[in-house]
C-alpha positions in Angstrom: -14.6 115.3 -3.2 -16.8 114.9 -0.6 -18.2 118.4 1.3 -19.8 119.4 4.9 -22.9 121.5 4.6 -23.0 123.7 7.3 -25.8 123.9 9.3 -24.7 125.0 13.2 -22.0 126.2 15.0 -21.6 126.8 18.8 -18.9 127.0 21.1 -19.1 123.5 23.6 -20.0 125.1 26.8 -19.4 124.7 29.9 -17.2 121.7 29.0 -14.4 123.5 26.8 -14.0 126.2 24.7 -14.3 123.8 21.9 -16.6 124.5 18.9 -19.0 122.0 17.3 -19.9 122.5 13.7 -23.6 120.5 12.9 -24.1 119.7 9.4 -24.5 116.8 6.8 -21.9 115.2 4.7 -22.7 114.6 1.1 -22.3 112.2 -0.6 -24.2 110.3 2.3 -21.6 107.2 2.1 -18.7 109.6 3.2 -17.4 108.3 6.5 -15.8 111.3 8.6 -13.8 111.1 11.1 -11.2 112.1 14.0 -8.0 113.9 12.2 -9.8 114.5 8.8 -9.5 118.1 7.8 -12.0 120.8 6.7 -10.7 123.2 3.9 -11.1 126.9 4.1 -9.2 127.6 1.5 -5.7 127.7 1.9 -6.9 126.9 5.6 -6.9 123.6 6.9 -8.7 122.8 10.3 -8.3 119.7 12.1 -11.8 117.7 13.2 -11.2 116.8 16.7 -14.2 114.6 17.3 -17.0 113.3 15.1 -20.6 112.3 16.4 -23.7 111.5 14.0 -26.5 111.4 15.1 -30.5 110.9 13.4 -31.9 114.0 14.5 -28.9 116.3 13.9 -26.9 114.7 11.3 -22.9 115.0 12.0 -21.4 117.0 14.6 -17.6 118.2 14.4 -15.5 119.5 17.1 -12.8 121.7 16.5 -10.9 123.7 18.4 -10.9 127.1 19.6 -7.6 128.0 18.2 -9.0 126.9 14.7 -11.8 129.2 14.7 -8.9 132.1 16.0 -7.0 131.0 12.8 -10.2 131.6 10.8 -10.8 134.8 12.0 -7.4 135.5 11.4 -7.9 134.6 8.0 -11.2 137.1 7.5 -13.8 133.7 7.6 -16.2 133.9 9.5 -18.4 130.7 10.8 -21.5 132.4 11.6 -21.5 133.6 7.8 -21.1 130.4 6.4 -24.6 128.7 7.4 -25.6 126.5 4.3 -21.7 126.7 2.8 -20.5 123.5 1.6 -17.1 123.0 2.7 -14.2 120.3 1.3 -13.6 117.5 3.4 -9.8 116.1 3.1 -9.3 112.8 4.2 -6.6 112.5 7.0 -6.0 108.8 4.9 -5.0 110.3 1.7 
């Protein structure tokens, strides 16, 4: 299964209340994208947007009711710098 390692995250000011997530994928020939899902769990959140670039590696958006969800749920993203979270394919 492939994983995001998180890296970042920061809420997408002043455009939205949006959060991006900066990270890596392993393994390195994943492809993310738009409507794949992270796993949290039992918690499933929705990638928004994806961006990769050479100097960051991938940047995920998600939404600000997703991280509200997560809170909900007692996780934290600000704890899990360097936590490898599952990547579900929105194909499968």
């Amino acid at each position: 299964m492939a994983t995001f390692l998180l890296r970042i995250s920061f809420r997408n000011q002043p455009t939205g209340s949006d959060f991006l997530l900066t990270g890596r994928v392993y393994p390195s020939s994943t492809i993310i994208k738009a409507g794949d899902w992270l796993l949290f769990g039992a918690i499933k959140v929705l990638v928004k947007q994806v961006e990769t670039t050479d100097y960051q590696g991938v940047m995920l958006t998600i939404s600000q009711d997703a991280v509200e969800t997560l809170r909900r749920g007692g996780i934290t993203l600000t704890k899990l710098y360097g936590t490898e979270i599952p990547i579900e394919s929105a194909a499968q």
